[in-house]
Backbone as ProteinMPNN parsed JSONL, in Angstrom:
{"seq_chain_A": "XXXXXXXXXXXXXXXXXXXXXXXXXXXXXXXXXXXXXXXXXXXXXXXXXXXXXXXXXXXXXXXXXXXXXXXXXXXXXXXXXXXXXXXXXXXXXXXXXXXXXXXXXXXXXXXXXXXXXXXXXXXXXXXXXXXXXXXXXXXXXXXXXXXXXXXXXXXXXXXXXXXXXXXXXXXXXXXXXXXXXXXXXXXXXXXXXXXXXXXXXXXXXXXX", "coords_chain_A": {"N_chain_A": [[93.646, 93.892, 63.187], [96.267, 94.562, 65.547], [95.936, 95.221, 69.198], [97.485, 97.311, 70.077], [97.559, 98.386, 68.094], [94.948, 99.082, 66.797], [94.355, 100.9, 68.786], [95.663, 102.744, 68.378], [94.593, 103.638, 66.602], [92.103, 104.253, 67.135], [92.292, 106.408, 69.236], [94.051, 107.937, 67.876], [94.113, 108.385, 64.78], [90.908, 108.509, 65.045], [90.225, 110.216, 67.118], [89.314, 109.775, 69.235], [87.659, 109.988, 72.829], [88.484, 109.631, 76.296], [85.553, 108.856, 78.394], [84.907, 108.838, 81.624], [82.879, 106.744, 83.458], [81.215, 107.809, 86.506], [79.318, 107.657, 88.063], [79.798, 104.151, 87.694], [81.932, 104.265, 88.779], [81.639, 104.546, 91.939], [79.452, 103.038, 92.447], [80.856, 100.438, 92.938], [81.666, 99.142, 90.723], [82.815, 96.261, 88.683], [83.349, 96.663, 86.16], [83.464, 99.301, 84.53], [83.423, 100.961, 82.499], [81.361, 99.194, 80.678], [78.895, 100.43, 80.994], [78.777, 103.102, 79.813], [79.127, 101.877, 76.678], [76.945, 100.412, 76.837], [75.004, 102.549, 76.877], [75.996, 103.657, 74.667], [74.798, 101.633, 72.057], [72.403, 101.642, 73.155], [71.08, 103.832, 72.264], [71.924, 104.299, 69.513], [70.264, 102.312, 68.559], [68.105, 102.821, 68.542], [68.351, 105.003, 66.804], [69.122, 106.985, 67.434], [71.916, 110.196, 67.702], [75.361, 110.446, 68.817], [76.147, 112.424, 71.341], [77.246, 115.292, 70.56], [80.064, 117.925, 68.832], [81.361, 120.27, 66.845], [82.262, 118.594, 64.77], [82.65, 115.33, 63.142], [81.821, 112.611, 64.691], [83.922, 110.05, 66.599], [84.792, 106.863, 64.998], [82.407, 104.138, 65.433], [83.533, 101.591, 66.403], [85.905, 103.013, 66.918], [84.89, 104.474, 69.562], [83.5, 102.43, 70.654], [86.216, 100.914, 71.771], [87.954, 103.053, 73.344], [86.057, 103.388, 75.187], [86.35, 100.772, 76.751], [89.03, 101.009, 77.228], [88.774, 103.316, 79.273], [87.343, 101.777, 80.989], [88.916, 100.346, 82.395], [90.199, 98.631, 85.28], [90.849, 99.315, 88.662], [93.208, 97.308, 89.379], [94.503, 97.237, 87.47], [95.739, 99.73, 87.49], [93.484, 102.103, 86.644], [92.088, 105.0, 86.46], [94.282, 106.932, 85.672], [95.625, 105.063, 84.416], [94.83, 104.221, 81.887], [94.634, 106.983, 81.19], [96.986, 107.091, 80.86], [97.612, 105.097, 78.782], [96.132, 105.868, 76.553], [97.211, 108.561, 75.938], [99.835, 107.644, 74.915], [98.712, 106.139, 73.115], [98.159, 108.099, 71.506], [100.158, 109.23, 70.494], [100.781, 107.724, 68.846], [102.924, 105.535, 69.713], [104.649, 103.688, 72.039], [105.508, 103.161, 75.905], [108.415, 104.804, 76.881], [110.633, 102.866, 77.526], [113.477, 103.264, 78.545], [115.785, 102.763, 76.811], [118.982, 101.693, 76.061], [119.992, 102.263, 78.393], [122.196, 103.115, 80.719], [123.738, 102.871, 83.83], [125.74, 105.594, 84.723], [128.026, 107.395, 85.996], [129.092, 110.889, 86.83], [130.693, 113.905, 86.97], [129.67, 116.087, 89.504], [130.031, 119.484, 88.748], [131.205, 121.025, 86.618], [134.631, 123.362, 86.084], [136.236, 125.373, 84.499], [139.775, 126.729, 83.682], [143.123, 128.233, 82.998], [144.313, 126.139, 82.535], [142.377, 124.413, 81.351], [139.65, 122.595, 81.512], [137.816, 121.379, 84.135], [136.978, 118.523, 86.586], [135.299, 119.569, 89.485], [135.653, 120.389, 92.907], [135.564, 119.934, 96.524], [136.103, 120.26, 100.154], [136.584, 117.417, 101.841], [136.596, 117.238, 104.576], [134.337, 118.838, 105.259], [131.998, 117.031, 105.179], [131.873, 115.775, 107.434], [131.611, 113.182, 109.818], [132.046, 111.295, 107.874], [134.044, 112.262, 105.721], [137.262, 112.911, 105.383], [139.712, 114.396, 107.661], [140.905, 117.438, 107.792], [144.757, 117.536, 106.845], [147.567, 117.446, 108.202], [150.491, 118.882, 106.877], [153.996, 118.867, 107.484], [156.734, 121.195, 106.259], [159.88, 121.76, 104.28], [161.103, 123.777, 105.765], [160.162, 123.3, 108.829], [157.762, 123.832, 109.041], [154.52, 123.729, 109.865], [151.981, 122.991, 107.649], [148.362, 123.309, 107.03], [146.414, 121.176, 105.432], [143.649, 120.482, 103.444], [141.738, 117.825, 102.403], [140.893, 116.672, 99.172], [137.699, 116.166, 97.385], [135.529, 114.676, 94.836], [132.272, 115.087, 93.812], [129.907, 113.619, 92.557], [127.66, 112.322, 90.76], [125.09, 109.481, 90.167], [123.69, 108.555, 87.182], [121.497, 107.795, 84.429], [119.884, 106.562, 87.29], [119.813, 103.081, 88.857], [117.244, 102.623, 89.777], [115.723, 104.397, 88.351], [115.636, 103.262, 86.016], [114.7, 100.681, 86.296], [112.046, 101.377, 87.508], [110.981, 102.56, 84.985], [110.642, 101.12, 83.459], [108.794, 99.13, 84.949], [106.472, 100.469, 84.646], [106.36, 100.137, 82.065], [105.487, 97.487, 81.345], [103.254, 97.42, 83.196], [101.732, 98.56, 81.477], [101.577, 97.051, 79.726], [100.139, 95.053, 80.384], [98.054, 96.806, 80.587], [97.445, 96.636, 78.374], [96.626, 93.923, 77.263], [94.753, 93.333, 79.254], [92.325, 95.327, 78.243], [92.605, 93.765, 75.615], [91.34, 91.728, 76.099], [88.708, 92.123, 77.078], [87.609, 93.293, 74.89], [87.625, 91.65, 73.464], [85.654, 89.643, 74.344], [83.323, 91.026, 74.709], [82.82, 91.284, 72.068], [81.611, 93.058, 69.968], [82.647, 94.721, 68.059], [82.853, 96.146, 64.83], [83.598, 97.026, 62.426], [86.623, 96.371, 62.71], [88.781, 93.478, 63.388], [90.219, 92.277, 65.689], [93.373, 91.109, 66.23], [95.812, 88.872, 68.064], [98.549, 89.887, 68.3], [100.398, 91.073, 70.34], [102.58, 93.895, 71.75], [106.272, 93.383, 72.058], [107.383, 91.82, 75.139], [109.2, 92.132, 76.925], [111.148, 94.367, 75.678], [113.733, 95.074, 76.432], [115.085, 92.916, 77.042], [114.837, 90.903, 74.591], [117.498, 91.809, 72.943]], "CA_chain_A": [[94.812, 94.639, 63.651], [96.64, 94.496, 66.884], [95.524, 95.703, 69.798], [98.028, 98.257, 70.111], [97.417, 99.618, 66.199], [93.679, 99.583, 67.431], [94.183, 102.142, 70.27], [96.605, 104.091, 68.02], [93.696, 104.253, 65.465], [90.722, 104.994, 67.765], [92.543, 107.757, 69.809], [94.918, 109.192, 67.146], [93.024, 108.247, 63.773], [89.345, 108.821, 64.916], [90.11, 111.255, 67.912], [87.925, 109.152, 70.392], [87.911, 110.594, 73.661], [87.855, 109.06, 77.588], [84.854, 109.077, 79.338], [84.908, 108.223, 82.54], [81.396, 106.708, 84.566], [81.373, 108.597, 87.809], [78.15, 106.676, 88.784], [80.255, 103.382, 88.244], [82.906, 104.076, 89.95], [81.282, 104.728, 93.311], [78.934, 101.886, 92.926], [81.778, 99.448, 92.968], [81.32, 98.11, 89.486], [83.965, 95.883, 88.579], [83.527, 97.57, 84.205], [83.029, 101.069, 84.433], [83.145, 101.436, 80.94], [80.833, 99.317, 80.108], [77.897, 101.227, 81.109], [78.654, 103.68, 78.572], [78.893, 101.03, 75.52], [75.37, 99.625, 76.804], [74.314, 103.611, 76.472], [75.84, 103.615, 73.153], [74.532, 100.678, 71.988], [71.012, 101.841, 73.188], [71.222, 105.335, 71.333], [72.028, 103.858, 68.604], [69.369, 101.142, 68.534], [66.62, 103.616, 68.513], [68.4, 106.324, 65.701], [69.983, 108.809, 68.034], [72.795, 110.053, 67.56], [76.326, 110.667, 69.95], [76.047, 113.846, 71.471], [78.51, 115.413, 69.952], [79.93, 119.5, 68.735], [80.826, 120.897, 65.509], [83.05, 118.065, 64.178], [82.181, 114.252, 63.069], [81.713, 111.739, 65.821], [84.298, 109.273, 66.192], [84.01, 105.907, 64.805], [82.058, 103.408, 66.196], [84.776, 100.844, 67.076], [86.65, 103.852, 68.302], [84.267, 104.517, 71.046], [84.11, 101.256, 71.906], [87.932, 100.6, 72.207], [87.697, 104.08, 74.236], [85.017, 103.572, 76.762], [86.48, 99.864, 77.475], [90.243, 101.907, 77.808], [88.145, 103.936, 80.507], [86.586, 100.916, 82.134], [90.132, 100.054, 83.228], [89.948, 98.313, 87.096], [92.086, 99.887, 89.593], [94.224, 96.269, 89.829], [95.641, 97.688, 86.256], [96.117, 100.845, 87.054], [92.282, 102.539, 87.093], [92.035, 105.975, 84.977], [95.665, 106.704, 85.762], [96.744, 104.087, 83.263], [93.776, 104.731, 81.113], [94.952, 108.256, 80.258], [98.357, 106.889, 80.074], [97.41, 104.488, 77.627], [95.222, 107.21, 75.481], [98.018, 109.484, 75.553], [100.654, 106.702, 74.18], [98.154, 105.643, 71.252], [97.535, 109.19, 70.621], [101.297, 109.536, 69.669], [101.529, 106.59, 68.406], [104.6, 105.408, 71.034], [104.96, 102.826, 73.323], [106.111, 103.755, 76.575], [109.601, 104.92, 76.907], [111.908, 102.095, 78.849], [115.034, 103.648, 78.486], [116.415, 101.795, 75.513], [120.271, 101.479, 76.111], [120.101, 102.848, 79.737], [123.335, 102.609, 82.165], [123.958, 104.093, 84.983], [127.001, 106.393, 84.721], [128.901, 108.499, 87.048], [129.446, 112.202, 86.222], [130.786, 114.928, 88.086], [128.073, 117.319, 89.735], [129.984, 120.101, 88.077], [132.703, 121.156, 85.817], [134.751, 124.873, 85.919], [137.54, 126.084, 83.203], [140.386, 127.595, 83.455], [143.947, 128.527, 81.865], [144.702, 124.696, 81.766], [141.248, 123.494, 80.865], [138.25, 121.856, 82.113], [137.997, 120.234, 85.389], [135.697, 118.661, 87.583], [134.328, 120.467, 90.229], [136.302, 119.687, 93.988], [134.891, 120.225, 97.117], [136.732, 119.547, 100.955], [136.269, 115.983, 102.363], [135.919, 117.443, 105.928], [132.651, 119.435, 105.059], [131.286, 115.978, 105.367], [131.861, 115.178, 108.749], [132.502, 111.57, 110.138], [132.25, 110.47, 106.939], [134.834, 112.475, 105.659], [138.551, 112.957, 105.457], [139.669, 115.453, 108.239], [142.029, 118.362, 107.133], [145.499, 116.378, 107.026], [148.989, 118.569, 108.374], [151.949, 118.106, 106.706], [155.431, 119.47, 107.589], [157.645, 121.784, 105.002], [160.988, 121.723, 104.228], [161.619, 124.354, 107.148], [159.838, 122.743, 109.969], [156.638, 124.908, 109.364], [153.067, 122.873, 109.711], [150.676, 123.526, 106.895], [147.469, 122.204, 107.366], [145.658, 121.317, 103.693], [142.246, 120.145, 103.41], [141.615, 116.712, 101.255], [139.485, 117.557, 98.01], [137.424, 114.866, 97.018], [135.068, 115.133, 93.6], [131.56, 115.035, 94.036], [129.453, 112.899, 91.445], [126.27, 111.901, 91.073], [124.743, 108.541, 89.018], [122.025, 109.124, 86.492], [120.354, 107.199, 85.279], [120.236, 105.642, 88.447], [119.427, 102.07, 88.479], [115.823, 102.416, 90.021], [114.893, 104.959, 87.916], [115.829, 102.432, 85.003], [113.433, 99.649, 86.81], [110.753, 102.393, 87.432], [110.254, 102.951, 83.017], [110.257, 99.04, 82.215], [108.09, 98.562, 85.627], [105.705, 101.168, 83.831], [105.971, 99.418, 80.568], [104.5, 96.573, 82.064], [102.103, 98.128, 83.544], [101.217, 99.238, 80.131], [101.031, 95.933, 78.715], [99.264, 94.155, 81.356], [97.052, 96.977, 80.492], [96.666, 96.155, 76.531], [96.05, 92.747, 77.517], [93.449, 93.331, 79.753], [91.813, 95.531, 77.032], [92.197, 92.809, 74.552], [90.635, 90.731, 76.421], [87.848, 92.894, 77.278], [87.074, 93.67, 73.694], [87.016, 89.623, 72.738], [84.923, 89.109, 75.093], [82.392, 91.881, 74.21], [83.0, 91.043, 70.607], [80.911, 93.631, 69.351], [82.991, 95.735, 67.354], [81.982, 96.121, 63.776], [84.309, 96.618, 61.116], [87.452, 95.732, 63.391], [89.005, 92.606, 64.142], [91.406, 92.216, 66.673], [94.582, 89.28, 66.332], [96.321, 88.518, 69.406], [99.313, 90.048, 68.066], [100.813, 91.784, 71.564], [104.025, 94.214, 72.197], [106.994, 92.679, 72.951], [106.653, 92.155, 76.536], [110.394, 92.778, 77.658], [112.101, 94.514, 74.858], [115.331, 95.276, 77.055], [115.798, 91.408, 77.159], [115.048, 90.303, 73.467], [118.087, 92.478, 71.446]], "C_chain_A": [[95.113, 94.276, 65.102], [95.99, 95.319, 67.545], [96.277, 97.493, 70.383], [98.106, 99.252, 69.155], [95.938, 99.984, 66.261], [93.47, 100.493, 68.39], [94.763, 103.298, 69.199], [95.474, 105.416, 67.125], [92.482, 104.897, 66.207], [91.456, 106.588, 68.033], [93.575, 108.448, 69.066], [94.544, 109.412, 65.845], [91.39, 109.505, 63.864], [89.214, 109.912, 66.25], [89.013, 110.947, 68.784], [88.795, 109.476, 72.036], [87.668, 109.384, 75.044], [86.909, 109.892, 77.91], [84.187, 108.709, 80.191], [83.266, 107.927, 83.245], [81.606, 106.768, 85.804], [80.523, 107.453, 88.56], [78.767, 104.957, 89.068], [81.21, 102.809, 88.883], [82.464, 104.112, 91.271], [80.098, 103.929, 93.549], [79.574, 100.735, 93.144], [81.578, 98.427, 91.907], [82.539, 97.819, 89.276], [84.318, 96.701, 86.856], [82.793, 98.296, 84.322], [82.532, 101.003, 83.318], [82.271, 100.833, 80.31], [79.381, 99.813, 80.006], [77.784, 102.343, 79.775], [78.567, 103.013, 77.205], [77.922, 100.691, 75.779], [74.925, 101.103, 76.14], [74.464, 103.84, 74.986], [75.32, 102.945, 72.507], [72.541, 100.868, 71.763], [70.366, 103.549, 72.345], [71.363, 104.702, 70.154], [71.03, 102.667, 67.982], [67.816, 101.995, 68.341], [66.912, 105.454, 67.586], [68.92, 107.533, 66.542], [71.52, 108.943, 67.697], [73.811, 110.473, 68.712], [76.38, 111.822, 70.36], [77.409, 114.517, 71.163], [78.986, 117.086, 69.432], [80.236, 119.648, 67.501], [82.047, 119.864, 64.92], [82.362, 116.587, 64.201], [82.188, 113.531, 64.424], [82.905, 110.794, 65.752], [83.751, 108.015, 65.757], [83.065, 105.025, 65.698], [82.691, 102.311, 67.207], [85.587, 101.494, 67.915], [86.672, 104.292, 69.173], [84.054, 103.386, 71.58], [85.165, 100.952, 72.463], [88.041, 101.59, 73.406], [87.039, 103.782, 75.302], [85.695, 102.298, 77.284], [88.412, 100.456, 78.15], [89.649, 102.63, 79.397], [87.348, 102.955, 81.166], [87.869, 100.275, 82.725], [89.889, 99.441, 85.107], [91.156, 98.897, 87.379], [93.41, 98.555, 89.699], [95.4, 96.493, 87.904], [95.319, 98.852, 85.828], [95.119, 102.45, 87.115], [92.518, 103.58, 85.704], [93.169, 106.185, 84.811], [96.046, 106.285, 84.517], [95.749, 104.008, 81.934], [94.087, 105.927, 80.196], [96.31, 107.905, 79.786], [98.371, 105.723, 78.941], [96.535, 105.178, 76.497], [96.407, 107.885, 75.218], [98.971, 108.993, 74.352], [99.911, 106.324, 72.938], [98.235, 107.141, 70.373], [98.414, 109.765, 69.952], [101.81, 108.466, 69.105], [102.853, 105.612, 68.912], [104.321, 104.286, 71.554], [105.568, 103.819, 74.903], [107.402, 103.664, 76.836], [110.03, 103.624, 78.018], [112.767, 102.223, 78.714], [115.973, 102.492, 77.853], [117.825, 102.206, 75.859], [121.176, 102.112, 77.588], [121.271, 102.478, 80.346], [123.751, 103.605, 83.089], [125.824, 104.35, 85.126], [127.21, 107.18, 85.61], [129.545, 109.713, 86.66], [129.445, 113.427, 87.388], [129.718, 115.748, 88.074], [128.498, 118.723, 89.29], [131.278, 120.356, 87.606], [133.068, 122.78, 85.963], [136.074, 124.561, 84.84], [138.176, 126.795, 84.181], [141.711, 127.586, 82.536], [144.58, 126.874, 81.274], [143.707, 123.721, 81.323], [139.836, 123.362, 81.823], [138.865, 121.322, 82.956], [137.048, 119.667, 86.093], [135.786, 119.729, 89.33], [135.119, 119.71, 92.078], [136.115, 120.256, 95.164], [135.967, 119.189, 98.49], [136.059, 118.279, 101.758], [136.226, 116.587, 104.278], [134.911, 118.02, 106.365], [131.805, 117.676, 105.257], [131.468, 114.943, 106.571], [132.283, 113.933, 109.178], [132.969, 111.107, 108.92], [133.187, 111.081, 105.569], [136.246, 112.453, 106.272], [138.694, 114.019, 106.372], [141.141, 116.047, 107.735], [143.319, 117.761, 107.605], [146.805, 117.962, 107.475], [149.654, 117.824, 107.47], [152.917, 119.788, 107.131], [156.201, 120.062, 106.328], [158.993, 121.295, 105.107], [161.379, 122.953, 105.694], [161.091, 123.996, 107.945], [158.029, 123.602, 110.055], [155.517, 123.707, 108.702], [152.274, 123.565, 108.597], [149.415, 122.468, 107.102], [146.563, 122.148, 105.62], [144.362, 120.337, 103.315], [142.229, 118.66, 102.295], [140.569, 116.899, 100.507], [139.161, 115.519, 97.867], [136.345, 115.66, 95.851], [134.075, 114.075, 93.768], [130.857, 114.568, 92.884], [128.226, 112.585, 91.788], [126.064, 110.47, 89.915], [123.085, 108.852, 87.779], [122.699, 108.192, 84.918], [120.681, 106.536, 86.469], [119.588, 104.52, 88.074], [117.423, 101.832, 89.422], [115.29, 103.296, 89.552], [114.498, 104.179, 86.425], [114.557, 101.64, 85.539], [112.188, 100.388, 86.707], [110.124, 102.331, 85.532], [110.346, 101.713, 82.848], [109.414, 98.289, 82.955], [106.412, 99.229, 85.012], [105.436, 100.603, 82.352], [105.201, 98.097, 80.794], [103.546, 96.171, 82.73], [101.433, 97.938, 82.232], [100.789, 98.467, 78.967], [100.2, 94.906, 79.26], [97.929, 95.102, 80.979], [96.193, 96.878, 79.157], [96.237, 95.162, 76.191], [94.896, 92.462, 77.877], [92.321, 93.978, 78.451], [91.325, 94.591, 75.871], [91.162, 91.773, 74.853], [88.986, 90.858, 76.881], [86.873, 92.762, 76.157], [86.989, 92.468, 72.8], [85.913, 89.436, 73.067], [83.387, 89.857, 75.02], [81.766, 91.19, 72.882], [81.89, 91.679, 69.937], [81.555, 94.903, 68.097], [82.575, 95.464, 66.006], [82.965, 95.948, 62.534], [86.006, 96.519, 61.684], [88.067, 94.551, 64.306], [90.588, 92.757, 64.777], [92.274, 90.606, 66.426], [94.581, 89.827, 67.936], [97.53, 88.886, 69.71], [99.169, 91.135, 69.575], [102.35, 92.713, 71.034], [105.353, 93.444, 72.298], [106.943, 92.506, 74.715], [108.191, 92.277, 77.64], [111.451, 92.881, 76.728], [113.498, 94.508, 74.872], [116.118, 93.709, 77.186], [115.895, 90.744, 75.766], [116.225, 91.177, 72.125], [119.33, 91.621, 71.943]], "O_chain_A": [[94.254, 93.728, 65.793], [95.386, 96.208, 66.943], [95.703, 98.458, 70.888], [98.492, 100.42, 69.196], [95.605, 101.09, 65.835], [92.337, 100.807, 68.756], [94.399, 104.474, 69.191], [95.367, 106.633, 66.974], [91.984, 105.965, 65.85], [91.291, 107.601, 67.353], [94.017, 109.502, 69.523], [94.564, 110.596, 65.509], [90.992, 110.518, 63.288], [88.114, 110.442, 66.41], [88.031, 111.647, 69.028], [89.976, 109.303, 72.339], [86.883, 108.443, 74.926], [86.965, 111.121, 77.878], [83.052, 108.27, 80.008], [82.549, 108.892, 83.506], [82.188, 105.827, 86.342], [80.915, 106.62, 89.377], [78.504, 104.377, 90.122], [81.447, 101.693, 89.344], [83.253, 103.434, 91.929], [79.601, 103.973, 94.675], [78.859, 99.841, 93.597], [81.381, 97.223, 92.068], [83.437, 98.632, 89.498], [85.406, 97.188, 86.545], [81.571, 98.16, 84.262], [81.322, 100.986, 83.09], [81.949, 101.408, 79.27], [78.734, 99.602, 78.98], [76.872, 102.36, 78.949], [77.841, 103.643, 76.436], [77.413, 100.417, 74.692], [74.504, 101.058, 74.984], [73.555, 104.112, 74.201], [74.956, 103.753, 71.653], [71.753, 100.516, 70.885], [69.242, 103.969, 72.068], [70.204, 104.628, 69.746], [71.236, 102.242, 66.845], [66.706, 101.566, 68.028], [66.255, 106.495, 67.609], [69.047, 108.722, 66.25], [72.24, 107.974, 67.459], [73.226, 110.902, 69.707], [76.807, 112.54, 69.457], [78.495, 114.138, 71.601], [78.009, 117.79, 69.689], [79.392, 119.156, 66.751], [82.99, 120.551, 64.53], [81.547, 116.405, 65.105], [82.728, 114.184, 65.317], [83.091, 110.566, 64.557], [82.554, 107.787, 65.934], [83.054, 105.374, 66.879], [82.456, 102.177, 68.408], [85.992, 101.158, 69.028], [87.659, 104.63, 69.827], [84.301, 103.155, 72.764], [85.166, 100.696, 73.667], [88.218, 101.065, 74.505], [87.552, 103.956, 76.407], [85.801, 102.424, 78.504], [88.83, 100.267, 79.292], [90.18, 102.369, 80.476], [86.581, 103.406, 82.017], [87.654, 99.582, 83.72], [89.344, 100.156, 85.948], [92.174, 99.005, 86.695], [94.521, 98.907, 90.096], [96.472, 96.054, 87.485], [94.896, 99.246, 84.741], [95.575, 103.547, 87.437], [92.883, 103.325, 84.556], [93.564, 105.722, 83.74], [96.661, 106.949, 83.682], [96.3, 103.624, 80.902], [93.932, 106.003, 78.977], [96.784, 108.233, 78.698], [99.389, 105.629, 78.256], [96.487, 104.566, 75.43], [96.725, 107.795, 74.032], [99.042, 109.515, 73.24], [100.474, 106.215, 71.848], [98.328, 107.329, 69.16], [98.162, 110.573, 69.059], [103.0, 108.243, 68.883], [103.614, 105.084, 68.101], [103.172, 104.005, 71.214], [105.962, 104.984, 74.847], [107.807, 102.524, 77.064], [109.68, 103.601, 79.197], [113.386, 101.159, 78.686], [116.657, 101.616, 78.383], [117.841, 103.431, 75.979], [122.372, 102.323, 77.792], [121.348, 101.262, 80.525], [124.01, 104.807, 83.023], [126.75, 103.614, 85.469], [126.207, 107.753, 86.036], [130.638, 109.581, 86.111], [128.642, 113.756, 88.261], [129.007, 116.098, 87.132], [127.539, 119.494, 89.322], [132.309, 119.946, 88.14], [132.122, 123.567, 85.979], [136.632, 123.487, 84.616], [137.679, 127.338, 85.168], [141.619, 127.054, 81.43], [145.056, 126.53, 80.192], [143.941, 122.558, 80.994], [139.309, 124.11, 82.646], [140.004, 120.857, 82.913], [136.081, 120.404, 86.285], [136.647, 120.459, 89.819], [135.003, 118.5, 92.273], [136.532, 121.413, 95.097], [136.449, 118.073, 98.297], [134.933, 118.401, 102.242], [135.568, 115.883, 105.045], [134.482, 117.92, 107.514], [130.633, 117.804, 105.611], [131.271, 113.729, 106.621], [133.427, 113.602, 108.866], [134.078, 110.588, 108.791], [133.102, 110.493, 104.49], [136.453, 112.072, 107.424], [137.843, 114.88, 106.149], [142.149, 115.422, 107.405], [143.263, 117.376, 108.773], [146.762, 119.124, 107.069], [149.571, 116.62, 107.228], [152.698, 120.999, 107.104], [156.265, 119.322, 105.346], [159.273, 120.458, 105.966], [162.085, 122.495, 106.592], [161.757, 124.675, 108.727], [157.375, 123.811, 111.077], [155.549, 123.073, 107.647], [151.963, 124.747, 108.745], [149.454, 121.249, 107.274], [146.255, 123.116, 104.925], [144.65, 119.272, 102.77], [142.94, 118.77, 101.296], [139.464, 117.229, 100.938], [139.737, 114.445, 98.044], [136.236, 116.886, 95.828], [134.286, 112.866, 93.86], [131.226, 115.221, 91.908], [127.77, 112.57, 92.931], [126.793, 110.405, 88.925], [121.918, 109.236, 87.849], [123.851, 108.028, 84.516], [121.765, 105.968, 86.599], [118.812, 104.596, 87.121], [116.733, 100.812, 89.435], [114.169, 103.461, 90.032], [113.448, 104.356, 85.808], [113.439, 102.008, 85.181], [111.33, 100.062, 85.886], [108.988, 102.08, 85.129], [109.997, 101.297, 81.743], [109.018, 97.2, 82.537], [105.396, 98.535, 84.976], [104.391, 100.696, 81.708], [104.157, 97.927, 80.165], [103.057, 95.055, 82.898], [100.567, 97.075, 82.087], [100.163, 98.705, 77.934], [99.653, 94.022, 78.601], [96.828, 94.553, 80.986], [94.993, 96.968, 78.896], [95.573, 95.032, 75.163], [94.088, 91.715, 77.325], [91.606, 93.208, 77.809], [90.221, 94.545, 75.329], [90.392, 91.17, 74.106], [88.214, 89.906, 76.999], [85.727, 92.321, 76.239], [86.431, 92.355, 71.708], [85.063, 89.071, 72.255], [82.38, 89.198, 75.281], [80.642, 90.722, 72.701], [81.145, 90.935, 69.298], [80.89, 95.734, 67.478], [81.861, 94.466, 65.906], [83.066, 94.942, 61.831], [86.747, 96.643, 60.709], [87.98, 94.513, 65.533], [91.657, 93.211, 64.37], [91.87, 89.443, 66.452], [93.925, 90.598, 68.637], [98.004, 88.621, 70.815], [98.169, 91.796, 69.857], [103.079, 92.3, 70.132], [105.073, 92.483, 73.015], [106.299, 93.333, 75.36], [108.17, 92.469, 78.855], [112.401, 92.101, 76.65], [114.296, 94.181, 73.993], [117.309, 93.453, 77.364], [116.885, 90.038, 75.577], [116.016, 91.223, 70.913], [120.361, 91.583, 71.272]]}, "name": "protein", "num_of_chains": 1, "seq": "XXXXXXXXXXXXXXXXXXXXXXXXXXXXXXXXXXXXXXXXXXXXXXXXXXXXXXXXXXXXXXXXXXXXXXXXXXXXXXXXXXXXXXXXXXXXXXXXXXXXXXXXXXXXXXXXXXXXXXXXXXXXXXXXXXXXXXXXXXXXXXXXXXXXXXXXXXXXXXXXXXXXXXXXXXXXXXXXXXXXXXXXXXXXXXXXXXXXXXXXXXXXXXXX"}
């Protein structure tokens, strides 16, 4: 299976949990995680079993996939991207990149009345230099009115760096299923799971 149908299955399948090594984070180990797969590994080599509470253990593969998810290096991401890659298998998802995203312009608010909907209009000299200043005009009898210039206040959303932000995060997210994969080759101890090479797309917003 892919590496991404392998996470879905450990942590949404077999309900395999992170757990983080405290001890190798603050010795400056470059694989946290795999301290815990040696411990499993050695529990298991001598008949013990996973300490565990009133429900089955997960699988075996699915604590490995798990603990190497939690050996994550900080250069992709650390636990951070760890839980956010647990969370995403555990719903089965990818991470959102705002599939058909554009940044639109919409008034900041709308009122009714007897002729309808309107947007929302606010004076252009409340905004100082960078407004319009209240303009005179002259009547038909010679009498000054002075009348404020409305201008209509909008906002963009999505904005275009919140767009970049969810597809800079998705990439994140696949740099971190990579690393993983590559992790769990390189181990190559899993048991009744093989891993292809089959990946994500790796910039969906560009291949439709």
């Amino acid at each position: 299976m892919s590496i991404q149908r392998a996470l879905e299955w450990a942590f949404g399948t077999e309900h395999a949990s992170l757990e983080f090594d405290e001890m190798g984070e603050t010795s400056g180990s470059q694989r946290m995680g795999v301290d815990g797969i040696w411990l499993m590994m050695q529990r298991g080599a001598i008949g013990c079993e996973i300490d565990g509470g009133g429900r089955s253990d997960p699988a075996w593969d699915a604590q490995i996939i798990a603990s190497t998810v939690a050996s994550l290096p900080v250069s992709h991401g650390g636990r951070q991207m760890a839980v956010f890659v647990a969370q995403h298998a555990r719903a089965g998802i990818a991470p959102d990149w705002m599939r058909d995203a554009r940044p639109t312009i919409q008034p900041c608010g709308m009122r009714e009345n007897q002729h309808g909907e309107r947007a929302l209009t606010e004076e252009a000299h409340h905004l100082g230099a960078q407004g319009w200043p209240i303009q005179k005009r002259i009547g038909r009898k010679g009498r000054v009115f002075e009348e404020p210039v409305l201008y209509c206040p909008v906002v963009v959303t999505p904005t275009g760096s919140q767009i970049a932000a969810a597809r800079r995060r998705y990439l994140e997210w696949y740099g971190a299923l990579l690393w993983i994969l590559g992790e769990l080759s390189a181990l190559d101890i899993l048991v009744g799971v093989e891993l292809t090479q089959d990946m994500p797309i790796l910039t969906p917003w560009r291949a439709r």
